[in-house]
C-alpha positions as CSV (number, residue, x, y, z in Angstrom):
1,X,19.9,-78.2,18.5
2,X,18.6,-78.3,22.2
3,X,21.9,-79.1,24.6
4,X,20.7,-80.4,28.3
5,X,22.7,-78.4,30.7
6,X,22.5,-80.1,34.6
7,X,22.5,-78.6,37.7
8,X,23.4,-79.8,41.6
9,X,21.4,-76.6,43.3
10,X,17.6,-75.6,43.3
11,X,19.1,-73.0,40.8
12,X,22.0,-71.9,38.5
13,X,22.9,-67.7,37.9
14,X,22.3,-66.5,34.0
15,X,26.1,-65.7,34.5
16,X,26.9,-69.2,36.1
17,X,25.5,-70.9,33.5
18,X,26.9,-69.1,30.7
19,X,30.0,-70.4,32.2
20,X,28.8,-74.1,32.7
21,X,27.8,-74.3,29.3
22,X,31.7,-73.5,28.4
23,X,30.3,-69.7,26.2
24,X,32.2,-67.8,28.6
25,X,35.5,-68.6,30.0
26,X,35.1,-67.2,33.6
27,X,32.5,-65.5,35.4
28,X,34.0,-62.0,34.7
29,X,33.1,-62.2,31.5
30,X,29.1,-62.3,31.9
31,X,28.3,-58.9,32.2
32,X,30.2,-58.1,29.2
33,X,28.8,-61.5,27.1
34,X,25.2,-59.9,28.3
35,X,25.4,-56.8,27.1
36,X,26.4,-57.5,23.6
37,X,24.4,-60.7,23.0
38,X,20.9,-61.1,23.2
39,X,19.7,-64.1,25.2
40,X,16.5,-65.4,25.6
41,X,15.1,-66.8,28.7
42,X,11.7,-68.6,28.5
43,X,11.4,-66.7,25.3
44,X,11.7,-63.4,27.1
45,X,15.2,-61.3,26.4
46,X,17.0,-61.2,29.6
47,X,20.4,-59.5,30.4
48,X,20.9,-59.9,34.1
49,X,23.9,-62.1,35.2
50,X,22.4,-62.9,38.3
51,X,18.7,-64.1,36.9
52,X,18.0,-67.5,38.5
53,X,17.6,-70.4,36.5
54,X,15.7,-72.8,37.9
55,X,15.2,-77.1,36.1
56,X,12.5,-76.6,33.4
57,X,14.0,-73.1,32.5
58,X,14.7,-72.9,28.2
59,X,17.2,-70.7,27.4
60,X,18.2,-69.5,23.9
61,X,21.5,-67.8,22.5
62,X,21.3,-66.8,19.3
63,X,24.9,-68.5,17.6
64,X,24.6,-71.0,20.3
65,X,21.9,-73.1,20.6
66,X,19.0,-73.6,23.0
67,X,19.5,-75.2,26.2
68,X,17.1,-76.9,28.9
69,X,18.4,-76.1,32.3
70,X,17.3,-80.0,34.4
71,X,18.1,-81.0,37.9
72,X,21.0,-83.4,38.2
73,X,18.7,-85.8,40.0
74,X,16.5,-85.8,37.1
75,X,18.9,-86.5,34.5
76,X,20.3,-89.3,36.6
77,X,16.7,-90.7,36.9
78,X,15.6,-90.4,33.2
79,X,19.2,-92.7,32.5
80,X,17.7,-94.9,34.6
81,X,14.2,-94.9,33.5
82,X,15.6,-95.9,30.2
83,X,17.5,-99.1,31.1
């Protein structure tokens, strides 16, 4: 199942996002998270905490789901598109 996660900034942190997507309970917990879990992002395996994610960006945790990282303003546009 593909989860939308949405952003405010021109980018979110690997270990930020782990976070906003409620897998971690606080930031101290994303180097750990990273180095026992494997995480795709953009089908490559990435274990940085502070990898940028930028709107467009897939990424995929194995036990998780896959999640499409999109720009607040886009998400609030596509609602409206569809009214």
């Amino acid at each position: 199942m593909k989860k939308n996660i949405s952003i405010n900034n021109e980018f979110i942190t690997l270990g930020q996002f782990l976070k906003h997507a409620n897998i971690i309970s606080s930031g101290g917990m994303a180097k750990g998270y990273l180095a026992e879990n494997t995480i795709l992002v953009d089908n490559e395996l990435e274990n940085r905490r502070g990898k940028k994610l930028y709107p467009g960006t897939v990424v995929e945790i194995p036990g998780e789901g896959t999640f499409f990282v999109q720009s607040v303003h886009s998400a609030n546009k596509t609602i409206k598109d569809e009214h």
